[in-house]
C-alpha positions in Angstrom: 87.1 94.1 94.8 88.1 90.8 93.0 85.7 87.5 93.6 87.9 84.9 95.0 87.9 81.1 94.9 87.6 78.6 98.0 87.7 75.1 97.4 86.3 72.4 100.0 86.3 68.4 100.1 83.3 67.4 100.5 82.5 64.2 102.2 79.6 62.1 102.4 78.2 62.6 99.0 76.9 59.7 97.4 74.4 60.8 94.1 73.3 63.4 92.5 70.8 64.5 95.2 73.7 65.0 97.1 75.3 67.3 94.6 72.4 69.6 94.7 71.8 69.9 98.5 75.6 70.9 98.8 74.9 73.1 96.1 72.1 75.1 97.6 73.3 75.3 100.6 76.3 77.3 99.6 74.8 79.1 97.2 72.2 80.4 100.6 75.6 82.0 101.7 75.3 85.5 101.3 78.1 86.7 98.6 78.5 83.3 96.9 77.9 84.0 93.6 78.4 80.3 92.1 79.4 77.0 93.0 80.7 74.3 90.9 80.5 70.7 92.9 81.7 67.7 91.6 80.7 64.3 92.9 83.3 62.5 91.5 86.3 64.4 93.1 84.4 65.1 96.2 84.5 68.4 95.9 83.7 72.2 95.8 84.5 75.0 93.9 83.1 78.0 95.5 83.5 81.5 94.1 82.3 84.6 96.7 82.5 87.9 95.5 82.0 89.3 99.9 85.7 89.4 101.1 83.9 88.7 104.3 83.1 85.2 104.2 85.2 82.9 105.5 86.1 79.4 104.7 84.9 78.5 107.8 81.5 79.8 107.3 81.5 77.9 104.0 82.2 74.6 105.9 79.8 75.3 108.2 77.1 75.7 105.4 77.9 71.8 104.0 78.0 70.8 107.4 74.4 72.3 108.3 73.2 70.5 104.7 74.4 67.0 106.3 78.0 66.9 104.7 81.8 67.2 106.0 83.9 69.7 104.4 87.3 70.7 104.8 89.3 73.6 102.7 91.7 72.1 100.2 94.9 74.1 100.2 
C-alpha cells in the first residue's frame, strides 16, 4: 500500500509553539508517519501510510490541540 498525502489549513497559529503542538498532535495519530507544518502558509502537510485514517480524524486531531483545520482540495 502507497502512503498518501492530506493537506489541512490550519488556523489559529500564531508562533512557533504553535507549529509544534499541531505537529505532535498529528504525528499522536496512529499511521502518520510525518508531518510538515508551515506557519507561514497556515498549513499542513500530512503524510499517513494507514489507508484508514481519515481527513476527518486528522482535523479532529488540530482541533483537540486548540486549532481549526480544514482539508485543502
Amino acid at each position: 500500500m502507497a502512503d498518501h498525502i492530506v493537506r489541512l489549513k490550519i488556523t489559529g497559529m500564531t508562533c512557533g509553539g504553535c507549529v509544534k503542538a499541531v505537529e505532535n498532535a498529528l504525528m499522536a495519530v496512529d499511521g502518520v508517519d510525518q508531518v510538515l507544518v508551515d506557519l507561514q502558509e497556515a498549513s499542513a502537510e500530512i503524510i499517513v501510510s494507514d489507508e484508514n485514517i481519515t481527513p476527518e480524524q486528522l482535523v479532529m486531531a488540530v482541533k483537540l490541540a486548540g486549532y481549526d483545520a480544514q482539508m485543502i482540495a
